[in-house]
C-alpha positions in Angstrom: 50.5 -132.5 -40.8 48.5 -134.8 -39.7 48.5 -138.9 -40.1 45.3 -140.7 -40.7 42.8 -138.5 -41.2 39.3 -139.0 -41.9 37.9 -137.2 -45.3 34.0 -138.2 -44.2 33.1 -134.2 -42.8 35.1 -133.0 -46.4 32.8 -134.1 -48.7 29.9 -133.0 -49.7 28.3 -136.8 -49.7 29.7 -137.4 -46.6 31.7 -140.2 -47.7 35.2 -141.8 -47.6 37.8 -143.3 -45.1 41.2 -142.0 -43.8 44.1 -140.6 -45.5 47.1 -141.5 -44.9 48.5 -137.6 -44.7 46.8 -134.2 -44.0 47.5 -130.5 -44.3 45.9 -127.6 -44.7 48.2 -124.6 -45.9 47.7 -121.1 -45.1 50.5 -119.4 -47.3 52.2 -120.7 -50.4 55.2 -121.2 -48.7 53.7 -123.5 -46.6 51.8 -125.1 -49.7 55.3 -125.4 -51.4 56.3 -127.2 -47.8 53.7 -129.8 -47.9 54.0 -130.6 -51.4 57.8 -131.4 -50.4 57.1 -133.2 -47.5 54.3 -135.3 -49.2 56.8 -136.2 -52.1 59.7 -136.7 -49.5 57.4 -139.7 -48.1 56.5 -141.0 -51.6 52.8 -140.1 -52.0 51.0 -139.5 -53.5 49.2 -135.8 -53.5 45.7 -135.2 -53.8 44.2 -131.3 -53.3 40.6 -130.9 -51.6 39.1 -128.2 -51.4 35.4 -127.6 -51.1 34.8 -131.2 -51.6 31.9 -130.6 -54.0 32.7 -132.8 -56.9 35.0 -135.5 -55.4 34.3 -139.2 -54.6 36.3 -139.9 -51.8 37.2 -144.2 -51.1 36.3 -145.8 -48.4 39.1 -147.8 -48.3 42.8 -146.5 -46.3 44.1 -144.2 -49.0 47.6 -144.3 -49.1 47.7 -140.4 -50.1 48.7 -136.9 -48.8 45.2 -134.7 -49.2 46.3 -131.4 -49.0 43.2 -129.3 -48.2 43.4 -125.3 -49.3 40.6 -123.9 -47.1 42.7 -121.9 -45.3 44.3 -120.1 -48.7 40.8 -117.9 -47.8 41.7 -114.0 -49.2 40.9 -111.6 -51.5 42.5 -108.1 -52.0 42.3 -105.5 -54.4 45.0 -105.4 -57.1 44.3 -102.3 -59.4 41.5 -100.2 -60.4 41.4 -98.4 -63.9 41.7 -94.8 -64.5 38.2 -94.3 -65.2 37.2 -96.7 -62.5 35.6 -99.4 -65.2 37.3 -102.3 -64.2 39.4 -104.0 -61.2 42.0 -106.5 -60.5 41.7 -109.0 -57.8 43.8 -111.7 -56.2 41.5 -114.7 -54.5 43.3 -117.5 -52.8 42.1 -120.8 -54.3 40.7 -121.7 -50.3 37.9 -118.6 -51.3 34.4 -119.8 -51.1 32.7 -119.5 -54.5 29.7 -118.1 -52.5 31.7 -115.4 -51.0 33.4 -114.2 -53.9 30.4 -113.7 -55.9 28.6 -112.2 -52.8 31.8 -109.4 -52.8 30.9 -108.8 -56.5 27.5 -108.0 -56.0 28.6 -105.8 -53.3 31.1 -103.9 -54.9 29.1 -104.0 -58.4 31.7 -106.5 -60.2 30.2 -108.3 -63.1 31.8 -111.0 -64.9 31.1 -113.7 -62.1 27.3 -114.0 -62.0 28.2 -117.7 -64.1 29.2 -118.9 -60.8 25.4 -118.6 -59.2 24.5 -121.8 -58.0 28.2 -123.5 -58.4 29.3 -124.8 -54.6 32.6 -125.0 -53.4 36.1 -123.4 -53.6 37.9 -121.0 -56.3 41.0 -123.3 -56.6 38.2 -125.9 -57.3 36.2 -124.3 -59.4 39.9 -123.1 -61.6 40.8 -126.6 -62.0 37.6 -128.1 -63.5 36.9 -124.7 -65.8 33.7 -124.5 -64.3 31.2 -122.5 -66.0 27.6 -122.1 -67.1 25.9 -121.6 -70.8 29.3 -120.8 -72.3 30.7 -118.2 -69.5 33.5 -119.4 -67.6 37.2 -118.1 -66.2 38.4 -117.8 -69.6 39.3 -114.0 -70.6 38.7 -113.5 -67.1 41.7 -114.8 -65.0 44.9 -113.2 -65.9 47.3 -114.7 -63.9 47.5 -118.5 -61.7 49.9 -118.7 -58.4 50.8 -122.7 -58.3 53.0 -124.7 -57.1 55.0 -127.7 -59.0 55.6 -131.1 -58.9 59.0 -129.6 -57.8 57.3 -128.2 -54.4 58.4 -124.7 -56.2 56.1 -121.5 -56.3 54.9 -120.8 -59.9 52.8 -118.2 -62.1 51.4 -118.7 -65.1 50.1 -115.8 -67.5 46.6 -115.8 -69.3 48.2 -116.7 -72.9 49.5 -119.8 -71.5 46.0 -120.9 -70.0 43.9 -123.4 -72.1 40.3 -122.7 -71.7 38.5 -125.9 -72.7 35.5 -127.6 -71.3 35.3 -128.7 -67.9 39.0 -129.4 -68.0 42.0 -127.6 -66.5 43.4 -125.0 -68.0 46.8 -125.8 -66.7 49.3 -128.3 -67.6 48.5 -131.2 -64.4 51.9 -133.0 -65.5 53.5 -129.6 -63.8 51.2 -128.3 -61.6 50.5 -130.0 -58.4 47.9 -127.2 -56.9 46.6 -123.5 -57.3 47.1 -121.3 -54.7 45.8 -118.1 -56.0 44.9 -116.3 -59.1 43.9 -112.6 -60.5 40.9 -111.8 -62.3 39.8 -109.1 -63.7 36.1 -107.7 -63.6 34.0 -104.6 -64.9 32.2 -102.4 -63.4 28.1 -102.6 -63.9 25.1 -101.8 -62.4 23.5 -104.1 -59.3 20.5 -104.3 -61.1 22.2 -105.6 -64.6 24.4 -108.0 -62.0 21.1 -109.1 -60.3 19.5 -109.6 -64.1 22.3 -111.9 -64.7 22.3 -113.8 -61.6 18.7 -114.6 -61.8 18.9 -116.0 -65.6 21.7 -118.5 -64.4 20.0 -119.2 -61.7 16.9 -120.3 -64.2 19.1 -122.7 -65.1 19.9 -124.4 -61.9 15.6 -125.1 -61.9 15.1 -128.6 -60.9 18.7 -129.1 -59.1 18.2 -131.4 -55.6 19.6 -128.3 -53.2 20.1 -128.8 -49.5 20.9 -133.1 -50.7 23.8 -135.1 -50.1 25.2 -134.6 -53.6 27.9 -133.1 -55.7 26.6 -131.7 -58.2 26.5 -133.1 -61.8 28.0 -136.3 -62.2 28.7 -136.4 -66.1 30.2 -134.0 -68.5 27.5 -132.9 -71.1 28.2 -134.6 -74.9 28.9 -132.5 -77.6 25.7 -130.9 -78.4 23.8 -133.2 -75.7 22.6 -133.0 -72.3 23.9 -136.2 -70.0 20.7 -135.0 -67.4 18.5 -135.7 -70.0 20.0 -139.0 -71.3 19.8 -140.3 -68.2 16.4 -139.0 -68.0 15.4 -140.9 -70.7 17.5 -143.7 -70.2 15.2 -144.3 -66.9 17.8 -144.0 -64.6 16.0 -142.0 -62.0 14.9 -143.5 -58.9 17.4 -145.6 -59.5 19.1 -147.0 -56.2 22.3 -148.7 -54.8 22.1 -149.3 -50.7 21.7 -145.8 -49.6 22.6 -143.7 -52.9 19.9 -143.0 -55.6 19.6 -140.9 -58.6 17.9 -137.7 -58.1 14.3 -138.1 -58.9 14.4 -133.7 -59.4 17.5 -134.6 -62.0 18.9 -137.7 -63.5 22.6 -136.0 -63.3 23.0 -135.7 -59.8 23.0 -138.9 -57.4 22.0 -138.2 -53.2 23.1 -139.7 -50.6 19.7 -140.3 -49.4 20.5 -143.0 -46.1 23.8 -143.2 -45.1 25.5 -144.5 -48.8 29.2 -145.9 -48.7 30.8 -144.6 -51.5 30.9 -148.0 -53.1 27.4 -147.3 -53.4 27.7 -144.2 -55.4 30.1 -145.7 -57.1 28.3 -148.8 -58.9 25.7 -146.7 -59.2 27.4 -144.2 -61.2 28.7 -147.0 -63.0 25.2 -148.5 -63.7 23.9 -145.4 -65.3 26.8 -145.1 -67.7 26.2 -148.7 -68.6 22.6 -147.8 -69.6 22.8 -144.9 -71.1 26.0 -146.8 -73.4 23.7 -149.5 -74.0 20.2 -147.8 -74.9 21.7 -144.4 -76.7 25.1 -145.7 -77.5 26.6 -142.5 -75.5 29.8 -143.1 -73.4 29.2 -140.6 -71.1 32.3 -138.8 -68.8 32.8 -138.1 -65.5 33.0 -134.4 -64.3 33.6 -135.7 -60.6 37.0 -136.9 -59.9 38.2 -139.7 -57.7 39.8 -140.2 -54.7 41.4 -143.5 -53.9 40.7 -146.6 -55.8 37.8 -147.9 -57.0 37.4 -151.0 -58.8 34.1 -152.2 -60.8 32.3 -155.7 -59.5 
């Protein structure tokens, strides 16, 4: 472990301050012994792992980041009879990139939903992140966590709720993922390909290669939160050095060195408009790290 240690390079807007605890398991046995030592020192625990959808304080932050990029594997469980489908274990530290790139390889389908999504598996488990309606669910069969307990855990598919955007585990329990199983089909690379390049369709008009992490909102019931900011005029928009994407209203850069104060007001500012012309609350899909207190 490691004491005060800067979050900055974690991120993927390059923000944030110091921590006041850092780890980076490579086994969950040494996840379950940093969750104990973290709780031993009364902190709080907070899990990072590709940093793509996290807002991390500038401020101290009296916390114990536990970062899974080393909880990087992926092995072959089963293969059917007939050789139609396999089972898989990836460690929540497993690029997203890299386990979709092993699909296409081995002609997996099942993950193409993940084109375009950045960061880590664990991260990608505990936000349900998805794409036009595909996601983990029906997919994952089994979840390797640990507990608020600092004890190793599994949890089955029929006690995973599937809903959007949120965790399909119970948080009050479950402090982090280490690992899970899915289970894929067989297909053609050119069927795989088909349906990598209709979700990547979707991703048209996304800022790649900036400062960002990815969409800031949660869509509305039956409503895109792009769109309403869209029309709400929040693009171009600017705080200090972060400004709404002019390429898509749901993603904020960090265009000239932005503290995350920045980011956040900004953030902040857009809700406000888009509450005040279209009467839409709109929430966040990022999450939080350390405190952050509107002006």
């Amino acid at each position: 472990m490691q004491r005060n240690y800067p979050l900055r390079n974690l991120n993927t807007w390059g923000v944030g301050g110091l921590c006041t605890i850092y780890d980076s398991p490579v086994t969950s046995e040494e996840a379950c012994i940093s969750v104990a030592a973290a709780l031993k020192q009364d902190l709080g625990i907070y899990i990072l792992g590709g940093g793509s959808n996290v807002l991390v304080s500038d401020d101290p932050i009296r916390s114990a980041v536990l970062h899974t990029q080393k909880l990087d594997f992926i092995k072959l469980i089963s293969s059917g009879i007939d050789g139609g489908h396999v089972e898989i274990e990836a460690g929540a530290g497993v690029p997203v990139k890299k386990l979709l790139a092993l699909a296409i390889d081995k002609e997996w389908t099942g993950l193409e939903f993940l084109t375009g999504i950045p960061g880590t598996l664990g991260g990608a488990l505990w936000g349900n992140a998805g794409a036009n309606g595909c996601g983990f669910g029906g997919l994952v069969k089994e979840i390797s966590a640990i507990d608020w307990n600092a004890r190793a855990v599994r949890f089955g598919e029929e006690t995973l709720n599937w809903e959007y955007r949120a965790c399909p585990l119970d948080e009050g329990k479950t402090a982090l993922v280490t690992s899970c199983v899915i289970s894929l089909r067989k297909a053609s690379r050119k069927s795989i390909f088909k349906s990598i390049k209709n979700f990547a369709a979707m991703k048209k008009g996304q800022p790649l290669g900036r400062k960002t992490a990815g969409c800031v909102f949660k869509n509305p019931p039956g409503m895109s939160a792009g769109y309403l900011l869209d029309e709400c005029g929040c693009k171009g928009m600017r705080i200090g050095g972060a400004v709404v994407s002019d390429s898509h209203a749901n993603f904020i850069e960090n265009e000239r060195d932005a503290l995350s104060r920045d980011i956040y007001k900004l953030c902040e500012l857009c809700r406000e408009k888009v509450l005040e012309l279209r009467g839409v609350h709109l929430e966040y899909e990022i999450k939080f790290l350390g405190d952050f207190k509107k002006d």
